[in-house]
Backbone bond lengths (Angstrom), bond angles and torsions (degrees), N, CA, C in turn:
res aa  C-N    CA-C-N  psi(-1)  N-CA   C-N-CA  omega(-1)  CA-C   N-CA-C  phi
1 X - - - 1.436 - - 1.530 109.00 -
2 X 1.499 113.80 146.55 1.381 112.72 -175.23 1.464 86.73 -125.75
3 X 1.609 95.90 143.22 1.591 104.90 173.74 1.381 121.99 -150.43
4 X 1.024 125.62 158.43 2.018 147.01 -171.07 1.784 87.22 -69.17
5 X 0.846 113.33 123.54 2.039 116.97 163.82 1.893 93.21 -114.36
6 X 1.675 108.37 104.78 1.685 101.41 165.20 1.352 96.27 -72.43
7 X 2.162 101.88 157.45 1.264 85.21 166.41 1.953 146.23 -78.30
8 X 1.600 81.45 11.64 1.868 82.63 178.06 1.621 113.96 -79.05
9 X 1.407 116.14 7.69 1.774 126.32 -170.79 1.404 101.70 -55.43
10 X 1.744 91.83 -53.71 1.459 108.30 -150.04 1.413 97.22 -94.06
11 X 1.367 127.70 -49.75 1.694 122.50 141.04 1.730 128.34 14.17
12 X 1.451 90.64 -67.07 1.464 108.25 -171.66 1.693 106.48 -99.82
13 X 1.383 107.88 -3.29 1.552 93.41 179.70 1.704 108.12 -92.70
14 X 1.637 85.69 -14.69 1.984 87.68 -172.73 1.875 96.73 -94.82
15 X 1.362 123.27 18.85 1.773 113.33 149.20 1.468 67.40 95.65
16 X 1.447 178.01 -59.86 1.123 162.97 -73.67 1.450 105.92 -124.69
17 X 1.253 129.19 -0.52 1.326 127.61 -177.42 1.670 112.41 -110.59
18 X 0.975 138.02 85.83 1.578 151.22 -160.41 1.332 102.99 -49.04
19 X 1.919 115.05 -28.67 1.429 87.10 -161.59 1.747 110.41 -110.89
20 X 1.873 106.29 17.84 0.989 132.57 168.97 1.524 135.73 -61.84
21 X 1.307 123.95 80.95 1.308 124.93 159.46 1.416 131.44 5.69
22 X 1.149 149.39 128.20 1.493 141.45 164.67 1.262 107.77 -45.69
23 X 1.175 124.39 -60.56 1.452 126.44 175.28 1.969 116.49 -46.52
24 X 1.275 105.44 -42.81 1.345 97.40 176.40 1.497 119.14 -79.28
25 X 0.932 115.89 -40.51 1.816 123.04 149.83 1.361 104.40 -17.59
26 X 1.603 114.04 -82.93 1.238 117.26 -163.82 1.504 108.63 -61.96
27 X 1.372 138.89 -36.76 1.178 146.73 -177.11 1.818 110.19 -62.68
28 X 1.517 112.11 -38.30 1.609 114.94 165.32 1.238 120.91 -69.76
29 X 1.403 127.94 -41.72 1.355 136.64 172.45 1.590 104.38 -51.06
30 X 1.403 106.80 -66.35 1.460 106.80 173.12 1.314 137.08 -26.80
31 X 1.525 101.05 -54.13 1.665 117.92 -175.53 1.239 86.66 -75.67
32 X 1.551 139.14 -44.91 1.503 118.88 -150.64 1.948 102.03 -84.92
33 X 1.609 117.10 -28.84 1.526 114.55 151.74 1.433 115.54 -49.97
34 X 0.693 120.30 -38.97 1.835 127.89 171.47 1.652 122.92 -41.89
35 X 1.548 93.90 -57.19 1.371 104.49 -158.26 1.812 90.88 -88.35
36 X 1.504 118.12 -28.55 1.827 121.35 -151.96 1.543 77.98 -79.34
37 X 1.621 143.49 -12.69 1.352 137.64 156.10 2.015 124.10 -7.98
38 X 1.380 95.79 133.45 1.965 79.81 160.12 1.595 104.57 -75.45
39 X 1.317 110.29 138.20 1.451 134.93 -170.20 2.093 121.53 86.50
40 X 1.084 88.94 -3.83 1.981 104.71 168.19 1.406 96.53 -39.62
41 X 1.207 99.75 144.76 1.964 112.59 154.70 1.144 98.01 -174.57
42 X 1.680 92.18 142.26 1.914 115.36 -171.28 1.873 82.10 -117.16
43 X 1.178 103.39 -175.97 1.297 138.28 -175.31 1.826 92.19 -104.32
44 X 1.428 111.04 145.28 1.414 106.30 166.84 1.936 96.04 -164.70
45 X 1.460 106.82 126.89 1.112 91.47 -169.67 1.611 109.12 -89.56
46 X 1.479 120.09 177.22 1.315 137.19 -159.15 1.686 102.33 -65.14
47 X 0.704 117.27 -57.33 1.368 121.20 156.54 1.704 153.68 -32.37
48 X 1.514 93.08 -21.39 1.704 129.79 -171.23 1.017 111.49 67.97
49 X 1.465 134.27 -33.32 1.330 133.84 -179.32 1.925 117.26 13.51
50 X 1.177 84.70 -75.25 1.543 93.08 -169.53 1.457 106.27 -38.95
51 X 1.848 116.89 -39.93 1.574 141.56 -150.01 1.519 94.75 -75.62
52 X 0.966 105.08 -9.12 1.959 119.74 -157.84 1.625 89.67 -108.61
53 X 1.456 122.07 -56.07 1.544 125.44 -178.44 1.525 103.09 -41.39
54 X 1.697 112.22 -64.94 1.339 138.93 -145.50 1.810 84.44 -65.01
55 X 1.234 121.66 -63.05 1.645 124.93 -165.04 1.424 119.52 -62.97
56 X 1.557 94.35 -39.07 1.775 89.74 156.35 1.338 121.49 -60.22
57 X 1.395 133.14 -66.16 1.279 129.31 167.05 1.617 125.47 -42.60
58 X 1.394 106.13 -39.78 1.747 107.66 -161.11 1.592 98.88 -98.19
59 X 1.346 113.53 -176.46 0.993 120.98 164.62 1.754 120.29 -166.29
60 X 1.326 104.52 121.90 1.556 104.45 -171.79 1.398 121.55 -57.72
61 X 1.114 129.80 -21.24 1.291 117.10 -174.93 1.359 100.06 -113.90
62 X 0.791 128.53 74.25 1.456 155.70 -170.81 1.528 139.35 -150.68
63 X 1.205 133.51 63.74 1.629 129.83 -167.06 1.572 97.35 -19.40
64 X 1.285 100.73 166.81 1.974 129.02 174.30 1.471 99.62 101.67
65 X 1.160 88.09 160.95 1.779 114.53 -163.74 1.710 92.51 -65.37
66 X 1.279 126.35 -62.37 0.971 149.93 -140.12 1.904 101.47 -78.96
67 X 1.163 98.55 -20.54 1.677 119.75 167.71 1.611 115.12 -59.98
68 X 1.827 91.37 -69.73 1.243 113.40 163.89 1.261 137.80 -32.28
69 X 1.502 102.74 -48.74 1.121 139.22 -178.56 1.932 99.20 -50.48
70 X 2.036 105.89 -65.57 1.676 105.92 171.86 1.670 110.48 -55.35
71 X 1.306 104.79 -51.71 1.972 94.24 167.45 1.442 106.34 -22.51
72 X 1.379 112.58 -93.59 1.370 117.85 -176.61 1.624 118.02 -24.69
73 X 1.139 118.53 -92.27 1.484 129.01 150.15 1.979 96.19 29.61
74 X 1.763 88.98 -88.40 1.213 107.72 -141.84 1.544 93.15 -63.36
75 X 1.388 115.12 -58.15 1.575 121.22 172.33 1.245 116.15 -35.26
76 X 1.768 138.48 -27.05 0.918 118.44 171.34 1.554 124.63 -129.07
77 X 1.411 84.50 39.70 2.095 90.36 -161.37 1.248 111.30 -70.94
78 X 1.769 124.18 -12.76 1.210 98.83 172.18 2.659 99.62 -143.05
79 X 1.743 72.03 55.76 1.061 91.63 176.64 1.674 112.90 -111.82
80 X 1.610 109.48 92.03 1.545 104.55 -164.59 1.494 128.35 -64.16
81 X 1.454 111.25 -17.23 1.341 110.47 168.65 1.124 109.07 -81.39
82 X 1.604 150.00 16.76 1.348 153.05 153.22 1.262 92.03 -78.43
């Protein structure tokens, strides 16, 4: 499955979203363990844009899923079997 990641996914999976539920926390982390999978693929447009959203918000050297999450990203942004 290939899928759209907004950037509040990874937002809310790293506890960073105040007006986020425990349950939705755990439910973003999830999907974003899901997708950082061997065989994952997000959508990323030609442009990076999104790669630009994600780095403003995220930050790699940083614990949370949602960190990880830009690790991944970047490691495989123009890796097509990701």
């Amino acid at each position: 499955m290939i899928v759209v990641v907004d950037t509040n996914v990874p937002l809310v999976a790293n506890g960073n979203a105040g007006q986020a539920s425990d349950s939705c926390v755990s439910a973003c982390a999830k999907r974003i363990g899901e997708i950082c999978q061997p065989g994952g693929k997000i959508v990323l447009d030609d442009q990076w844009l999104i790669i630009d959203k994600y780095t403003h918000k995220l930050k790699t050297d940083k614990p949370g899923v949602g960190n990880e999450f830009l690790k991944w990203v970047l490691t495989n942004r123009e890796n097509l079997k990701c």
